[in-house]
C-alpha positions in Angstrom: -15.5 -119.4 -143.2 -13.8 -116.9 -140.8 -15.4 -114.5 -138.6 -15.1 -111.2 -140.3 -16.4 -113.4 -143.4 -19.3 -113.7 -140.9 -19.3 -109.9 -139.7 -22.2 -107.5 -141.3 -21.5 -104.2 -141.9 -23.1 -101.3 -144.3 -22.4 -100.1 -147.9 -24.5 -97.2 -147.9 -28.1 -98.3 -147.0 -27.2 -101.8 -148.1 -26.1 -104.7 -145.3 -23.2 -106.6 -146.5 -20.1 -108.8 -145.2 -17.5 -106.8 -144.2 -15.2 -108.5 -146.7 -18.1 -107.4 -149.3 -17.8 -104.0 -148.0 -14.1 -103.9 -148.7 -14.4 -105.0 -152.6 -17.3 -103.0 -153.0 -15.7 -99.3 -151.6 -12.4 -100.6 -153.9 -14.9 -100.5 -156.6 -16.1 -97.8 -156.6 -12.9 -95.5 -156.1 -10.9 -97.5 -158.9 -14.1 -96.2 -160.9 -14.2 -92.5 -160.5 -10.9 -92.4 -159.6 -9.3 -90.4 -162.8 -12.3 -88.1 -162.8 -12.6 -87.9 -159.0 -11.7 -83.9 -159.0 -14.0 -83.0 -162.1 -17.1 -84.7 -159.9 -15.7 -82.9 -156.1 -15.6 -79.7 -158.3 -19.2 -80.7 -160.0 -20.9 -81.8 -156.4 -19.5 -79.2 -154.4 -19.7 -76.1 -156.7 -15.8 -75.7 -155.8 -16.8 -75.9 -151.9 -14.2 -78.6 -151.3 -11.6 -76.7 -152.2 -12.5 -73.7 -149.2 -13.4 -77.0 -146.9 -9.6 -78.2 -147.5 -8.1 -74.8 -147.4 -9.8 -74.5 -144.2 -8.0 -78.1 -143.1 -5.2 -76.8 -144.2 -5.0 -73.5 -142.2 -5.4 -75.3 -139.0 -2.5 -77.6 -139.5 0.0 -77.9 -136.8 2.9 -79.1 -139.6 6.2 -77.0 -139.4 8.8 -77.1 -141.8 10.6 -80.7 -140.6 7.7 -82.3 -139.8 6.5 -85.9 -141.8 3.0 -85.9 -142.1 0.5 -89.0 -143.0 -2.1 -88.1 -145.4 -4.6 -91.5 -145.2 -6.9 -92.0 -147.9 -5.0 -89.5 -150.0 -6.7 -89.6 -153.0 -5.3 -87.3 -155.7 -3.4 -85.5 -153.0 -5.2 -82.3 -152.2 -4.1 -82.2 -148.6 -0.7 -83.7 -149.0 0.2 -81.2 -151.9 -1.3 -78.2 -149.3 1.3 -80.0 -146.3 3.9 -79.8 -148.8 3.5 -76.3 -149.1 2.8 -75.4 -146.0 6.0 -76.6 -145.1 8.1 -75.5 -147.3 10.6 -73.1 -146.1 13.1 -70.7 -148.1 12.0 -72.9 -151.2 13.2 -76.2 -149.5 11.3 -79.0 -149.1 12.3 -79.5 -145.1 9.6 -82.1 -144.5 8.2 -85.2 -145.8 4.8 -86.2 -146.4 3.6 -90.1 -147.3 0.2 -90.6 -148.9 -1.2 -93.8 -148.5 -4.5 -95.0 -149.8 -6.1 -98.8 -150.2 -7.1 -97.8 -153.4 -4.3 -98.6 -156.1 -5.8 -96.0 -159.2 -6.8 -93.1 -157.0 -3.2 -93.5 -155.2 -1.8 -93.5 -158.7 -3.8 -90.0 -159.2 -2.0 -89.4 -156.0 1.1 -90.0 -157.4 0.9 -88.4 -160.0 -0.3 -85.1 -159.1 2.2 -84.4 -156.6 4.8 -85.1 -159.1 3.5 -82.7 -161.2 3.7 -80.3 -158.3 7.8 -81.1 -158.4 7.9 -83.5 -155.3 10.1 -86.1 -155.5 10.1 -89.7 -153.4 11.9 -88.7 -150.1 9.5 -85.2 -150.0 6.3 -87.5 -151.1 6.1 -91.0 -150.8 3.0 -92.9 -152.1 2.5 -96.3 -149.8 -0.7 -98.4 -150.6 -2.1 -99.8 -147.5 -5.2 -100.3 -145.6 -6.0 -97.2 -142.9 -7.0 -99.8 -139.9 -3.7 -101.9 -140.4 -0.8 -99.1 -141.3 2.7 -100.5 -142.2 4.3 -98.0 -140.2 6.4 -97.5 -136.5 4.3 -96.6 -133.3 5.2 -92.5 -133.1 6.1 -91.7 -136.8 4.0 -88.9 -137.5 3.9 -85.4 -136.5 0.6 -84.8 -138.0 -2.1 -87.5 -139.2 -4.4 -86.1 -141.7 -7.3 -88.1 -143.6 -9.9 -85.5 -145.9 -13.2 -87.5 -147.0 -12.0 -90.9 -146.5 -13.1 -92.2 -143.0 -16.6 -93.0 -143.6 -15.7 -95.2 -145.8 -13.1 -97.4 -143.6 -14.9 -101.1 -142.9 -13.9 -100.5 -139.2 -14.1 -96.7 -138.3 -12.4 -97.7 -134.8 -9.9 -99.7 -136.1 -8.7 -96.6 -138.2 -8.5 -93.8 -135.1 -6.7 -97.2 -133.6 -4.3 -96.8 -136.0 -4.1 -93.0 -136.4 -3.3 -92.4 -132.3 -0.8 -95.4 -132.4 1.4 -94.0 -135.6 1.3 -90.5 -134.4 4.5 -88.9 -132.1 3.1 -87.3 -128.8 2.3 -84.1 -129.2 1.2 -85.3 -132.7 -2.1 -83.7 -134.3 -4.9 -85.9 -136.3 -7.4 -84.1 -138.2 -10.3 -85.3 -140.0 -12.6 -83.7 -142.5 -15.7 -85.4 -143.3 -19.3 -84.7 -144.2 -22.0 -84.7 -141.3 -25.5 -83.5 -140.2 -26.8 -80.1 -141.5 -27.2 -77.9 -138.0 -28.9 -74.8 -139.4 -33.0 -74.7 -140.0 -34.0 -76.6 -143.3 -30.8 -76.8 -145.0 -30.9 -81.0 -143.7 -34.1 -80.4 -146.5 -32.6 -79.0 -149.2 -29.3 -81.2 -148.7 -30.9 -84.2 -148.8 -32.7 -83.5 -152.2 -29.9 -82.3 -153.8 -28.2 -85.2 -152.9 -29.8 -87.8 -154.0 -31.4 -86.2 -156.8 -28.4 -84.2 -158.1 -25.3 -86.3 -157.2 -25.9 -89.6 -158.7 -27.5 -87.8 -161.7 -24.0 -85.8 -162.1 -22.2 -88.6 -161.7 -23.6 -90.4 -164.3 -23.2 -87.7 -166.5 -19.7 -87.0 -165.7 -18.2 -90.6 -165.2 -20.6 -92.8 -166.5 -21.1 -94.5 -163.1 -24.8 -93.4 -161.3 -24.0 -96.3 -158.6 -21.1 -95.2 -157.1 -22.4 -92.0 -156.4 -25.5 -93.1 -155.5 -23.2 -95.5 -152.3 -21.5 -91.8 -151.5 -24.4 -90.2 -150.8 -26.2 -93.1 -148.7 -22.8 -93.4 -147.0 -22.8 -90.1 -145.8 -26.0 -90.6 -144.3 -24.8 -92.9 -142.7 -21.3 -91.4 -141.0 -21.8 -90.8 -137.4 -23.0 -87.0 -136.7 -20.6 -84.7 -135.2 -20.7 -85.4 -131.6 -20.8 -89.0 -132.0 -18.0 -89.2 -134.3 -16.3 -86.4 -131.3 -16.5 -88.8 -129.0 -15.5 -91.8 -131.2 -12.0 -89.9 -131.4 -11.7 -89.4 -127.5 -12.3 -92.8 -126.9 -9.8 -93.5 -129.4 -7.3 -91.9 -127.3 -7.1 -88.4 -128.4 -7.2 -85.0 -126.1 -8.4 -82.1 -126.9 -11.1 -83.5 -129.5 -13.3 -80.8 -131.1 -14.8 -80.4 -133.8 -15.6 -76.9 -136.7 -18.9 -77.3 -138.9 -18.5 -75.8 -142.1 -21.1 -74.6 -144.6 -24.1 -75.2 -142.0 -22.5 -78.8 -140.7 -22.6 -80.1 -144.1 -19.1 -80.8 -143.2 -17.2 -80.8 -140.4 -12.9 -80.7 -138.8 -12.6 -82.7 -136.5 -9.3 -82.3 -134.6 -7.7 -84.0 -131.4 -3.8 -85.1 -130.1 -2.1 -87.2 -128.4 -0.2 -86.7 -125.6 
């Protein structure tokens, strides 16, 4: 048996093998991946969309840039790169999404052909976000939008994101965190695990996996910690935006 076999890690509340982890988080995403928007629309009341828009606003990409979207899902923030680089109707730049997660890269896929992106504007790559198939300074811009927390090795992945991205390069991360305003940690918490897994059940048929996203994000570093995570990663400048009280927050930092 090899040592990461041996290695215990968490999927939500529950301690598990960090290969376990792994199979477990595939899971769960090859579940609720072709109803993944209907359920961030349904859990959020629409707030993801003003938390990506947000992202999206404070993006350093320029009209030739290539961007990496990690953990791309259906391809919310690549689509938004996309756009925000587009220039005089030309599509100047390049954006890959990559995802471990062969169905919701597929949603990926799909969506951004819809949008009228073709391979060599948007490229879908399946790989794992701690061990990227890509050159040391690729990237002009590293972005990864509710995906990080669930990475076996959270390290491993900022590894990865510093080492792929050119100098001068910008990472940005949004993720849930830790309510900051007066009661609203409360009121979060009991809509959480009393609304969420019941929505997802009625929406997907799949209580569990919802049920693992909300202990999960319990379980994400809060926003200084996960701050200083990316400094000691490498990155300058690191800061982080809450949003909606702290019940998410952009993270932002670049390497020089």
């Amino acid at each position: 048996m090899n040592q990461q076999t041996n290695q215990q890690t968490h999927f939500g509340y529950e301690t598990v093998s960090v290969n376990e982890k792994a199979g477990k988080v595939m899971g769960v995403f090859s579940s609720v991946a072709s109803k993944y928007d209907i359920m961030n629309d349904a859990m959020s009341a629409g707030m993801h969309r003003l938390w990506k828009c947000r992202m999206l606003s404070m993006s350093s990409v320029r009209s030739e840039s290539v961007a990496l979207d990690v953990a791309a899902g259906s391809g919310d923030i690549a689509i938004g790169l996309l756009k925000k680089m587009r220039k005089h109707n030309q599509h100047q730049g390049r954006v890959v999404l990559t995802d471990l997660n062969g169905p919701m890269l597929a949603e990926g896929a799909r969506r951004v052909v819809d949008e009228g992106y073709l391979p060599g504007t948007a490229d879908c790559i399946q790989s794992d976000g701690t061990k990227l198939p890509f050159a040391d300074n690729s990237f002009d811009s590293v972005t990864i939008a509710f995906g990080i927390r669930n990475f076996v090795d959270i390290d491993a992945g900022l590894a990865e994101f510093y080492r792929v991205l050119k100098p001068g390069g910008q990472f940005m991360c949004l993720e849930f965190s830790k309510p900051v305003l007066p009661l609203l940690d409360v009121v979060y918490d009991a809509y959480s695990f009393n609304v969420i897994p019941a929505l997802g059940e009625l929406i997907t048929g799949d209580r569990e996996s919802y049920q693992y996203l909300v202990e999960s994000i319990r379980r994400f570093p809060d926003q200084q910690r996960f701050e200083c995570m990316i400094s000691q990663a490498g990155f300058d400048l690191a800061r982080h935006e809450n949003m909606t009280g702290g019940v998410v927050a952009l993270h932002r930092g670049y390497k020089t």
